[in-house]
C-alpha positions in Angstrom: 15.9 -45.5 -23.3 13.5 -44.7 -20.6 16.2 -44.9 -17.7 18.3 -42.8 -19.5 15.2 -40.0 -20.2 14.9 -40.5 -16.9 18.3 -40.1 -15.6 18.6 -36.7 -17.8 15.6 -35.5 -16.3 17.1 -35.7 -12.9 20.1 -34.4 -13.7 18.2 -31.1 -15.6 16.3 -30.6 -11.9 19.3 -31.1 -10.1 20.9 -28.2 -12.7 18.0 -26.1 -12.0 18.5 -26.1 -8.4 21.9 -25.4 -8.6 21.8 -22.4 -10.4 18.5 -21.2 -8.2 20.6 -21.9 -4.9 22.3 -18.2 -5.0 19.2 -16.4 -5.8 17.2 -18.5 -3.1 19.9 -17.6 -0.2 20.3 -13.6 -1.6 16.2 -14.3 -1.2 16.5 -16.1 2.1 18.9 -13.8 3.9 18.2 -10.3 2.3 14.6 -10.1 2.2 13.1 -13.0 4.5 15.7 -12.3 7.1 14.8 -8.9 7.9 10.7 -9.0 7.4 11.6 -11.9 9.8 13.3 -9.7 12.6 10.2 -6.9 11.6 7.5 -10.1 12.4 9.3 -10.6 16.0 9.8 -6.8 17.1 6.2 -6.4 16.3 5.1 -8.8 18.4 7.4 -7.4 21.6 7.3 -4.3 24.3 9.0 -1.0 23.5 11.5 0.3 25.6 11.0 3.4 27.6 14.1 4.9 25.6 13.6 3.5 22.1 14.4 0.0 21.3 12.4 -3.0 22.7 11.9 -5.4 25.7 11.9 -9.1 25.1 8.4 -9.4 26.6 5.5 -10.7 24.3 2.5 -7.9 23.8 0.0 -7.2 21.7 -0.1 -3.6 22.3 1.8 -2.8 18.8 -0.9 -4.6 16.6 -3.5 -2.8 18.9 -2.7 0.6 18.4 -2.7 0.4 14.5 -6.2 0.9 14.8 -6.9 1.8 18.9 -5.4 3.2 21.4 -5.8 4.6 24.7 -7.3 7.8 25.9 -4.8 9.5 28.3 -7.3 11.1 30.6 -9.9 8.3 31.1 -7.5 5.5 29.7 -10.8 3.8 28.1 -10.0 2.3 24.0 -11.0 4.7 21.2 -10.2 4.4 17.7 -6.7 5.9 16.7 -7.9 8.8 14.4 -4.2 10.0 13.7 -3.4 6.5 12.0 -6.4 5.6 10.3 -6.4 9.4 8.8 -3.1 8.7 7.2 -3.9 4.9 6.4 -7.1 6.4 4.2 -5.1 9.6 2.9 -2.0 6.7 1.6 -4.8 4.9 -0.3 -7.0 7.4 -1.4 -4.2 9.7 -2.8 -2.3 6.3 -4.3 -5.6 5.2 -6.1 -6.5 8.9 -7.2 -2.6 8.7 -8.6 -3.0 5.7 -10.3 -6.1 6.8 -12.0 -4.8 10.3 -12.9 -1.4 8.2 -14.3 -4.0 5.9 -16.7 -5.8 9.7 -17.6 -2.3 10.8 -19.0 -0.8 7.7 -19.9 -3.1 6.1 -21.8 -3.4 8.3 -24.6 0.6 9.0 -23.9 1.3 5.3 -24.8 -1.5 5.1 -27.8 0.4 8.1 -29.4 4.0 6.7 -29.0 2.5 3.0 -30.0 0.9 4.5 -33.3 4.3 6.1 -34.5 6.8 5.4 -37.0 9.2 2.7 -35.3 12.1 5.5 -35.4 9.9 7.9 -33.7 8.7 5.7 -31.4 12.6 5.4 -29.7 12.5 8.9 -29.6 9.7 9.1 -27.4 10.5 6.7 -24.7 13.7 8.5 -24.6 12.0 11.4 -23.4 9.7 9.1 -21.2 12.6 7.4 -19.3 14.9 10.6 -18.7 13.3 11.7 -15.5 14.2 7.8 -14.4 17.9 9.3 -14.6 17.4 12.2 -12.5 17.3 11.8 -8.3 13.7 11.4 -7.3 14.2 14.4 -4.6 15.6 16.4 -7.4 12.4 15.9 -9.2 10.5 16.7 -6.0 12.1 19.8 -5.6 11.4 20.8 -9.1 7.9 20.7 -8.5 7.9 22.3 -5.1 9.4 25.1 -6.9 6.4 25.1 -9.7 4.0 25.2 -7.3 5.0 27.2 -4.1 3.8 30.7 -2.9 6.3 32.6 -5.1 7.1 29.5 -7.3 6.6 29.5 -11.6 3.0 28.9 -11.8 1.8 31.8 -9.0 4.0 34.4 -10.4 2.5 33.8 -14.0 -1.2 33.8 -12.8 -0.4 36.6 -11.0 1.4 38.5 -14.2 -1.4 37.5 -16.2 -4.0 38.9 -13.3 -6.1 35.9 -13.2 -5.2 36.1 -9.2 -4.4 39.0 -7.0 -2.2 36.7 -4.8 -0.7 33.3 -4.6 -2.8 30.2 -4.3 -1.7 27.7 -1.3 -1.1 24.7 -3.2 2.2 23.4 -1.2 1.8 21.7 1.9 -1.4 20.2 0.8 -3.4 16.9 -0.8 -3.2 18.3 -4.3 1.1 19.1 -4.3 1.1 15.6 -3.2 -0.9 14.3 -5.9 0.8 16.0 -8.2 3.9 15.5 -7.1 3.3 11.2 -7.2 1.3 11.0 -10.0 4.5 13.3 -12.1 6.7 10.9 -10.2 4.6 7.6 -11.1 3.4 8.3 -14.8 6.4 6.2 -16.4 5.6 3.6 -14.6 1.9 3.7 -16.1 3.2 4.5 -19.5 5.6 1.4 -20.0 3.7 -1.4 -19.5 0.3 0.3 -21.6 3.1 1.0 -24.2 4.6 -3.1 -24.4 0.8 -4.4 -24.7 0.4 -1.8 -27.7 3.1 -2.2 -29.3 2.0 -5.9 -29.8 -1.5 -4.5 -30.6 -2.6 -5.1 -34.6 -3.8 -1.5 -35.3 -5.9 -3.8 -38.2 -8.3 -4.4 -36.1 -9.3 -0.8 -35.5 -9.7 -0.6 -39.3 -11.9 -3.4 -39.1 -13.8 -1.4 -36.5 -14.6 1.4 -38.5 -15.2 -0.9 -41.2 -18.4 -2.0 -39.1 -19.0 1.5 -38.4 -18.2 1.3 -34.5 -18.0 4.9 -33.2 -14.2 6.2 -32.1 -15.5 5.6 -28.9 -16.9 1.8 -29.3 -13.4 0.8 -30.7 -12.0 2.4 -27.8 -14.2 0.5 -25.1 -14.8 -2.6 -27.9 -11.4 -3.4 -29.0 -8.7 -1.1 -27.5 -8.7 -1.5 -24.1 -9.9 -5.0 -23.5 -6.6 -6.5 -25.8 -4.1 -3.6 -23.7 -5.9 -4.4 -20.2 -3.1 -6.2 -18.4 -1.3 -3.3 -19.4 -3.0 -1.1 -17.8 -3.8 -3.5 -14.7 0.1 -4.3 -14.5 0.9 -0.2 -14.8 -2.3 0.6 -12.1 -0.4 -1.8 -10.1 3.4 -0.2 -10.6 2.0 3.3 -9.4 -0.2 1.9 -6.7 2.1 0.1 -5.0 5.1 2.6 -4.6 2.7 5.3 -3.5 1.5 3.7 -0.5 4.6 3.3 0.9 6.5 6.8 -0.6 8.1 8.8 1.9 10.3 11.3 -0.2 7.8 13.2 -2.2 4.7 13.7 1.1 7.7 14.8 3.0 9.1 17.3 0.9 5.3 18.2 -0.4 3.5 17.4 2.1 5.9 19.7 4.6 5.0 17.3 7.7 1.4 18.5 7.4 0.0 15.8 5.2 1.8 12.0 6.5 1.4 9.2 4.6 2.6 5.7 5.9 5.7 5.7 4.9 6.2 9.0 7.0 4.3 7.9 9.6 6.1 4.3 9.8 9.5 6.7 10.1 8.3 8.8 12.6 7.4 5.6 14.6 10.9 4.2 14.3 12.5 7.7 14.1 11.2 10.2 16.6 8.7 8.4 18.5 11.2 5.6 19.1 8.6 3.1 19.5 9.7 0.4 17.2 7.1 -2.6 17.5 4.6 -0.4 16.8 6.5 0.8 13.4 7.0 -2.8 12.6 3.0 -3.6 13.2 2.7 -0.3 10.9 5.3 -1.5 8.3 3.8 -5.3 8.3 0.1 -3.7 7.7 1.5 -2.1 4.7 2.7 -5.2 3.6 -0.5 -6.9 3.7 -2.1 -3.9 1.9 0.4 -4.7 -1.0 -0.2 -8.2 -0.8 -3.7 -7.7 -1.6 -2.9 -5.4 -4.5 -0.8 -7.7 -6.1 -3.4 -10.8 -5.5 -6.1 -8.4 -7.2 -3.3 -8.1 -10.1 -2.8 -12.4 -10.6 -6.3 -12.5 -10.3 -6.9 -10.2 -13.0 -4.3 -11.0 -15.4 -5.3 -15.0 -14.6 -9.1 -14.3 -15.9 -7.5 -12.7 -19.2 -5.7 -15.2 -19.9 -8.5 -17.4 -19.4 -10.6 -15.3 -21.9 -8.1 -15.4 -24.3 -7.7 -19.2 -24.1 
C-alpha cells in the first residue's frame, strides 16, 4: 500500500510539472528573456548613433544618480533624474492615498447594499476599464484646461476672472492617475467587505464604541489586506505610467516612465534606459516585498 501511495504521489508531481511546463517556458522566454537582454545592455557602452558597443562600462548605472559636469567634467549629482525619480514616487504614493480617500467609503457603500444593487454598482465601477486609457486622459485634459468645463463654469459663475493653470502641472497629473487608478483601489477594499460580517458593527455599537472607534477598532483592521493589496495595485502602475504624465504633464512634468522613453527614444542612449528601467524594477520589487510582508503578519494575527 505504501509503494503504491508512493508511486501515485510521483505520478501527481510528475502531472503537475507537465501541466506547469507551458506556463514556465511562456515565463521563461516572454518575461525572463527580455529583462535578460535589459540586464546585459545595461551593463554595455552606447553607441555614438544610438544602439550599443559590446564593451563592459559602468557608466549607465553611474549616471542614474551622477553624472558629469561638461565644463569642469568633475561628478555631481544628476538633479534632472533624481527630480523625476522623487516626482514618480511622491505623486504615486499621494495617488494611492487620495484612491484609499475615495475608495474606501466608495467600497463600504457598495459592500453595505442590497446584493442586486451591489451588481449595479461595480457595473458603473468597471466601465471606465472598457474605455482606452488615452481616451480617459483626454477627457480629463479637456475638464481641466485653460478653456476646458471646469474654468468656463468658474468663470460663468464669477468665482475667477480668468482661467486657473491647472494643465501641464503636478496636480492634472494627480488627478489624472488617481481618476485612472481608483478601480483598482476599489476592487480589492470591496472583495474583503463583501466577506466582512456587518454583525460585528452592531456588536460595536452595542458596547457603545463611537462611529469612529468601529471604524479604526473593527473596520479597517478585518479589510486591511484590502486596502494594502489595492495601495499596492495603484502604486505600482503609477510609477512606471507613461500615457497620462505625457498627455498631462505636456513634457513639462516627466515621470520615469517618460524619462526611461526619452532615454531609449530621443536620447538614443540605451544602457542608460535599461539601468533606468532595471532601477524601477527594484523600486517595484520593494513595494511588493512591503505587500507579502504585510499580508504575512495578518495572517499571522489571525492565526
Amino acid at each position: 500500500m505504501t509503494d503504491l501511495s508512493a508511486a501515485r504521489n510521483r505520478r501527481d508531481r510528475n502531472t503537475r510539472w507537465l501541466l506547469l511546463t507551458p506556463a514556465m517556458l511562456v515565463l521563461l522566454f516572454a518575461a525572463s528573456g527580455p529583462l535578460l537582454i535589459v540586464l546585459v545592455y545595461s551593463f554595455l557602452t552606447p553607441g555614438d548613433y544610438g544602439g550599443v558597443e559590446w564593451q563592459f562600462s559602468l557608466q549607465a548605472w553611474t549616471n542614474v544618480l551622477a553624472e558629469r559636469d561638461i565644463f569642469t567634467d568633475e561628478w555631481q549629482l544628476a538633479d534632472a533624474h533624481l527630480t523625476v525619480l522623487w516626482r514618480s514616487i511622491k505623486l504615486s504614493f499621494m495617488t494611492a492615498v487620495l484612491a484609499f480617500i475615495f475608495g474606501f467609503p466608495t467600497a463600504y457603500f457598495i459592500a453595505t447594499r442590497p446584493p442586486r444593487q451591489r451588481d449595479i454598482y461595480m457595473l458603473l465601477i468597471m466601465i471606465p476599464f472598457w474605455t482606452n486609457l488615452l481616451i480617459r486622459t483626454f477627457a480629463i485634459m479637456e475638464l481641466i484646461r485653460n478653456q476646458g468645463t471646469v474654468n468656463t463654469l468658474l468663470i460663468a459663475m464669477g468665482v475667477i476672472d480668468e482661467p486657473i493653470q491647472m494643465l501641464f502641472t503636478e496636480f492634472s497629473l494627480l488627478l489624472g492617475m488617481t481618476y485612472v487608478y481608483l478601480p483598482l483601489m476599489i476592487l480589492p477594499i470591496y472583495a474583503s467587505m463583501e466577506r466582512f460580517d456587518f454583525s460585528l458593527v452592531e456588536a460595536g455599537y452595542d458596547l457603545y464604541a463611537t462611529r469612529l472607534q468601529v471604524l479604526r477598532k473593527i473596520i479597517f483592521p478585518l479589510v486591511k489586506p484590502g486596502v494594502v493589496a489595492g495601495s499596492i495595485l495603484v502604486f505600482v502602475p503609477c510609477l512606471g505610467a507613461y500615457v497620462t504624465p505625457r498627455v498631462l504633464g505636456g513634457g513639462k512634468q516627466l515621470m520615469l516612465g517618460n524619462l526611461i522613453e526619452l532615454q531609449f527614444g530621443q536620447l538614443r542612449n540605451w544602457p542608460l534606459g535599461a539601468a533606468l528601467s532595471l532601477t524601477l524594477l527594484v523600486i517595484v520589487m520593494i513595494a511588493l516585498l512591503f505587500y507579502v510582508r504585510a499580508v504575512g503578519r495578518e495572517g499571522e494575527t489571525n492565526v
